[in-house]
C-alpha positions as CSV (number, residue, x, y, z in Angstrom):
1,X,-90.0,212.0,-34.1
2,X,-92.5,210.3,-31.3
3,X,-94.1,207.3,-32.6
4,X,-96.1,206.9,-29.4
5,X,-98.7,210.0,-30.8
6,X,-99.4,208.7,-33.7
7,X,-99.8,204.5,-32.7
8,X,-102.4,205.6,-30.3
9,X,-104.1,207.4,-32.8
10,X,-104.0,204.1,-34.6
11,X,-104.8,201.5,-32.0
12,X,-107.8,203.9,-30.7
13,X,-109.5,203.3,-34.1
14,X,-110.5,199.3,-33.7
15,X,-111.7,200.0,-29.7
16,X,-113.2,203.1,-30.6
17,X,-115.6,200.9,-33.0
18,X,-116.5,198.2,-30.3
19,X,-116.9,200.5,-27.2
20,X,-118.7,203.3,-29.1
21,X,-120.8,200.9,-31.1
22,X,-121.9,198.3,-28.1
23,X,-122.9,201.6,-26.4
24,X,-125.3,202.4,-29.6
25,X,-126.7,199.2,-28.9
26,X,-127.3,200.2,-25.4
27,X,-129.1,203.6,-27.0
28,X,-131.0,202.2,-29.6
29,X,-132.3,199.8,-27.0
30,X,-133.6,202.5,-24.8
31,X,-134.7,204.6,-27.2
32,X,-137.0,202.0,-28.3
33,X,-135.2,202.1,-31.5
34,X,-136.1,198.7,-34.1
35,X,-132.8,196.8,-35.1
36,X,-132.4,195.8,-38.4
37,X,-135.1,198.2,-39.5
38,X,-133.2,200.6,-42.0
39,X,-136.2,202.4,-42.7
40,X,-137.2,203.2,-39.6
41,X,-137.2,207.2,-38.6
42,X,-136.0,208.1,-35.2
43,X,-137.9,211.2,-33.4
44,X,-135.7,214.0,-31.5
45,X,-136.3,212.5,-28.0
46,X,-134.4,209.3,-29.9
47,X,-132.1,211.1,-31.3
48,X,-130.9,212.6,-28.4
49,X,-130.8,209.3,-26.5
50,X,-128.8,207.9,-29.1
51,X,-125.9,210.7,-29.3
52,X,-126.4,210.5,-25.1
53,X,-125.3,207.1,-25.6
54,X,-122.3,207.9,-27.9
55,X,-121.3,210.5,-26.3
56,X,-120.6,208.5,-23.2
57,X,-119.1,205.5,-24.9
58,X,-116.7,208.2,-26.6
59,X,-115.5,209.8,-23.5
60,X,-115.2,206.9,-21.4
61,X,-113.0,205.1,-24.4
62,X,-111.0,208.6,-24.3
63,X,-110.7,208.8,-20.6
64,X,-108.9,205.2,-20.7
65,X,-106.8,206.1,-23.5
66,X,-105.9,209.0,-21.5
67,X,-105.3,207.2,-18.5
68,X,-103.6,204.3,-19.5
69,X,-101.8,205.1,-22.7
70,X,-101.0,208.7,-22.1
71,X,-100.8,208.2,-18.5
72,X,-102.3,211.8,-18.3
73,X,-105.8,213.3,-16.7
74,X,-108.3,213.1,-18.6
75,X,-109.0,216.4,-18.1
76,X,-105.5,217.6,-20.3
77,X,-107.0,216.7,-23.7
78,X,-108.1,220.9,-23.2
79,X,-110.9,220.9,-21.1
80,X,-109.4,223.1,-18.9
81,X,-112.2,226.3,-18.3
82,X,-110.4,228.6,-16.3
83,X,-110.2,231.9,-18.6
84,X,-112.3,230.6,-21.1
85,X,-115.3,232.4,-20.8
86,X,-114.2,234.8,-23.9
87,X,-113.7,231.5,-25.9
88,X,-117.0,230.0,-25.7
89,X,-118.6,233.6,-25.7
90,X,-116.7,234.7,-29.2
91,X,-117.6,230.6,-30.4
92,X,-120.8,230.8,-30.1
93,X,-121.1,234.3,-31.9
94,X,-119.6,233.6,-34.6
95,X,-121.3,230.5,-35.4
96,X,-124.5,232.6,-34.8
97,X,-123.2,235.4,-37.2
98,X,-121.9,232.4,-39.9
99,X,-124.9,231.0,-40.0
100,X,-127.5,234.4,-39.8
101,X,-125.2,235.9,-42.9
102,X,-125.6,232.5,-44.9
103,X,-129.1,232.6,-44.5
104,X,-130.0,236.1,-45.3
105,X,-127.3,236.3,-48.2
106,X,-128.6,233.0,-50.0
107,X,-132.6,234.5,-49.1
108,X,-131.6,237.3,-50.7
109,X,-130.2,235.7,-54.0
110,X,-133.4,233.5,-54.0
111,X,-131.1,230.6,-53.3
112,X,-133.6,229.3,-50.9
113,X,-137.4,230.6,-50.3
114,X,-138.5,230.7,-47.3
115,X,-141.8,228.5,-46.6
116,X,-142.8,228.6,-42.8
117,X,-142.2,229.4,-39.4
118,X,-142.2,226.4,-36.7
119,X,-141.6,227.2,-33.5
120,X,-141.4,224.3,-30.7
121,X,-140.0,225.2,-27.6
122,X,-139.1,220.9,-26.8
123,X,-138.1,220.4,-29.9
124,X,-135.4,223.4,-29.4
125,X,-134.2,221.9,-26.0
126,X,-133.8,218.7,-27.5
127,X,-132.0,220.0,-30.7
128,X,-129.7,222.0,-28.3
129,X,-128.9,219.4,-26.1
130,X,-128.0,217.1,-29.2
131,X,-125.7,219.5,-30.6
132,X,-123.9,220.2,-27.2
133,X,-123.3,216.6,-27.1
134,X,-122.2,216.2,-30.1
135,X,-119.3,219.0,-30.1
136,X,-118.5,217.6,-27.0
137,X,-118.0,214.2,-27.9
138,X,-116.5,215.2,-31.9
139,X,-114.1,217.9,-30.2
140,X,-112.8,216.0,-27.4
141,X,-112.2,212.9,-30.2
142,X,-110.6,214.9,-33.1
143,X,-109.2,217.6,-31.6
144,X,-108.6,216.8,-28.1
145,X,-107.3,213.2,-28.4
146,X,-106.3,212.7,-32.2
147,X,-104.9,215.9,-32.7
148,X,-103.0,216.4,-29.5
149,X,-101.0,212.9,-30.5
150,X,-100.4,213.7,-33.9
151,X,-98.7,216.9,-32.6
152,X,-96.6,214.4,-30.7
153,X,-95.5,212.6,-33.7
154,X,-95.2,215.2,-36.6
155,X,-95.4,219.1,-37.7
156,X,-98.3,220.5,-35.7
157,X,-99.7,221.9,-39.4
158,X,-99.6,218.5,-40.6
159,X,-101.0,217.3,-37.5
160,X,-104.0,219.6,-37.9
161,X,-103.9,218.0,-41.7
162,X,-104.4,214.3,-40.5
163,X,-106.7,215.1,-37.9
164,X,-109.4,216.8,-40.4
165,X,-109.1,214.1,-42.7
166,X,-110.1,211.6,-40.2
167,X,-112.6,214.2,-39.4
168,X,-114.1,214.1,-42.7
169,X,-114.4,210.8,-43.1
170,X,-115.8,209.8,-40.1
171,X,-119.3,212.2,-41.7
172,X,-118.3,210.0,-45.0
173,X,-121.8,207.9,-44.4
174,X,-123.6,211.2,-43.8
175,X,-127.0,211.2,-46.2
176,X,-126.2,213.3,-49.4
177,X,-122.6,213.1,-49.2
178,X,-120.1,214.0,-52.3
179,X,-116.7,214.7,-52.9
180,X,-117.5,218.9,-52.7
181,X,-119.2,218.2,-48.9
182,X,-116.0,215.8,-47.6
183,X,-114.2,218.8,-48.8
184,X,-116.3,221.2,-46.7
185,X,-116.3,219.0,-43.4
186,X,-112.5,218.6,-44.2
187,X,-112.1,222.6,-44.1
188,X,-114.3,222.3,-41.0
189,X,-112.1,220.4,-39.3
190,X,-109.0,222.4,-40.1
191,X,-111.2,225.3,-38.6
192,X,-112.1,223.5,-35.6
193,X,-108.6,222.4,-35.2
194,X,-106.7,225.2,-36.1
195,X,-106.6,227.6,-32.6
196,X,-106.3,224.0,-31.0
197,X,-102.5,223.8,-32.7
198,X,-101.9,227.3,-30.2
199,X,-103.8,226.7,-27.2
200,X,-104.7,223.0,-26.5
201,X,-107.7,223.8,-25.2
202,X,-111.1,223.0,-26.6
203,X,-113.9,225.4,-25.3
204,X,-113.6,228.1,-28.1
205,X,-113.5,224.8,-30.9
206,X,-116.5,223.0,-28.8
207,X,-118.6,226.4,-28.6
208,X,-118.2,226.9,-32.4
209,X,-119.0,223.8,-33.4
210,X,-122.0,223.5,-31.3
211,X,-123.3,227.2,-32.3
212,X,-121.9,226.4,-36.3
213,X,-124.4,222.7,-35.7
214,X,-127.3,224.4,-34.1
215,X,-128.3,227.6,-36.1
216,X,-127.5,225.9,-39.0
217,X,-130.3,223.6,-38.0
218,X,-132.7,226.1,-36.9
219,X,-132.2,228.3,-39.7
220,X,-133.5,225.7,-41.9
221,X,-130.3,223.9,-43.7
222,X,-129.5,220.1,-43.3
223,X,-126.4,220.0,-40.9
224,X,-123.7,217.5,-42.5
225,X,-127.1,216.0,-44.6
226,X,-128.9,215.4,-41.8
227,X,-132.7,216.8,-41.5
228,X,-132.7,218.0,-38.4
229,X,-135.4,220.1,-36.4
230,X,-135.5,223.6,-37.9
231,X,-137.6,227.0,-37.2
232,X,-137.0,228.2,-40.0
233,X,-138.2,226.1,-42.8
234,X,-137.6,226.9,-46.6
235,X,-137.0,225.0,-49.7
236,X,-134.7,225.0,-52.3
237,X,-135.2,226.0,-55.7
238,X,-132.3,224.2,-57.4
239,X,-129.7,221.9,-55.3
240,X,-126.3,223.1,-56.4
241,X,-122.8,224.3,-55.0
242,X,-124.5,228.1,-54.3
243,X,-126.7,226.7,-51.5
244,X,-125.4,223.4,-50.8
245,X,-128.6,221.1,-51.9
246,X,-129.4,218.7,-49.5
247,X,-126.4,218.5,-47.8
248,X,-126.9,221.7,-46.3
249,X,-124.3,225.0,-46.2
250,X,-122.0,222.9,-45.7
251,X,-122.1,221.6,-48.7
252,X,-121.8,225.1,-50.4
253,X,-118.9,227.2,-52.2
254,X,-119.7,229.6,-49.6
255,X,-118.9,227.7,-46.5
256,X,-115.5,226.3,-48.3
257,X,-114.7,229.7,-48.6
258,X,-115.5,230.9,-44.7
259,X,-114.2,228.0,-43.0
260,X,-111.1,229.1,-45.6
261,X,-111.1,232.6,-44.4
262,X,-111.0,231.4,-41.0
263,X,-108.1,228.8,-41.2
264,X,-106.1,231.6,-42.2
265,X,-106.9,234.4,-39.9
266,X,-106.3,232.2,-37.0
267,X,-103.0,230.9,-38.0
268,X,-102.1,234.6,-38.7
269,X,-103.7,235.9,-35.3
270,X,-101.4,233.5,-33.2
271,X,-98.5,233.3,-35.4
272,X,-98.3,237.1,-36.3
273,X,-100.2,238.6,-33.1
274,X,-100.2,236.5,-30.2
275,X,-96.6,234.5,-30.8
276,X,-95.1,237.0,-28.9
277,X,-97.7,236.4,-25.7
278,X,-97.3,232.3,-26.8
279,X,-93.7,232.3,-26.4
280,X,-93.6,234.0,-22.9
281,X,-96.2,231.4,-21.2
282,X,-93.9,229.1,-22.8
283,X,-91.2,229.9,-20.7
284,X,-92.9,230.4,-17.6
């Protein structure tokens, strides 16, 4: 067993609170965001400037790690791109498709009743730019650093395991949170992590996440409890496990059971289909 994984895991956690949060400062500062002022309501333009700023603290805390614990590029977490186009392309489908099903399904069950149509063409390019960030900066953390130490230190199942627990309760401050939702973000992250375990590389988890984020958003649900700028606006006739409530799909029985349905598949497809292919490169 290799300790070193795992104790860098552990002695990113108390720098990872410092650097990321003095660089939250830095945001909330330029943002022209109040301190102390809990109920003060940041606009997208803020919003954007604070994930910007965590963002950057994240990677740069990452990049040192990388450099001067792993002694590796920072570049090896997975952010390799070369013959990853199919990656990000079948990503960012599927989190379209997801999301499009979900919202049609529950519509159609009078789950959720659709109210208005707002269409803001700023507001989409700042809700798009905040959920590539944010993929970015959650992938390369939890997948790209956490995860590819675990798998130095244990099982890579396991490793996947850890990794979307920490996942889960990083979101464990998320408005509307319950036991069912850390569940759902916990299957997430097995999701997220699970082609990781085959390819350690991070475009197809970083293009789903961001596509899973966005059209969840603009079709109208919270995304992890957060309100975030929708075209698609409806409301919600009961709050419950069918629809999620106010966490968002995320929160539902139905995305527990996709995220699910997707751990499995992609274990099968690279253990059952692929493991030939895996073990060739391997050995090359």
């Amino acid at each position: 067993m290799n300790h070193s994984g795992w104790a860098r895991v552990i002695a990113l956690i108390f720098p990872y609170f410092i650097i990321v949060g003095l660089f939250q400062v830095g945001g909330a500062f330029v943002a022209g965001i109040p301190f102390g002022d809990n109920d003060f309501q940041a606009n997208s333009l803020q919003e954007l400037i604070m994930t910007f700023f965590s963002f950057l603290g994240t990677l740069l805390l990452v990049w040192i790690f990388m450099k001067y614990m792993d002694k590796q590029n920072f570049m090896d977490v997975g952010l390799q791109i070369k013959n990853r186009k199919n990656d990000i392309i079948i990503g960012t489908l599927l989190g379209l498709v997801i999301m499009g099903l979900a919202f049609v399904s529950l519509w159609a069950a009078e789950e959720i009743i659709y109210t208005d149509f707002n269409f803001d063409v700023l507001e989409l390019i700042y809700t798009t730019l905040l959920f590539v960030l944010v993929a970015i900066l959650e992938e390369v953390l939890f997948r790209g650093y956490i995860q590819k130490n675990l798998m130095l230190s244990f099982n890579k199942y396991v490793a996947l395991i850890i990794a979307s627990v920490l996942f889960a309760l990083m979101h464990g401050a998320n408005p509307n949170i319950s036991s069912f939702s850390l569940l759902g973000l916990f299957l997430a992250g097995m999701a997220l992590g699970a082609t990781y375990m085959y390819t350690k590389n991070l475009w197809y988890p970083i293009a789903f996440h961001f596509s899973w984020n966005l059209f969840q958003s603009l079709l109208g649900f919270n995304v992890s409890g957060q309100d975030i700028y929708s075209i698609v606006e409806f409301t919600v006739p009961e709050n419950n496990k069918i629809n999620g409530g106010q966490f968002g799909f995320e929160g539902s029985i139905f995305s527990l059971l996709t995220e699910l349905i997707l751990v499995v598949l992609i274990i099968y497809y690279y253990q059952v289909k692929k493991k030939p292919q895996l073990i060739t490169n391997e050995n090359i």
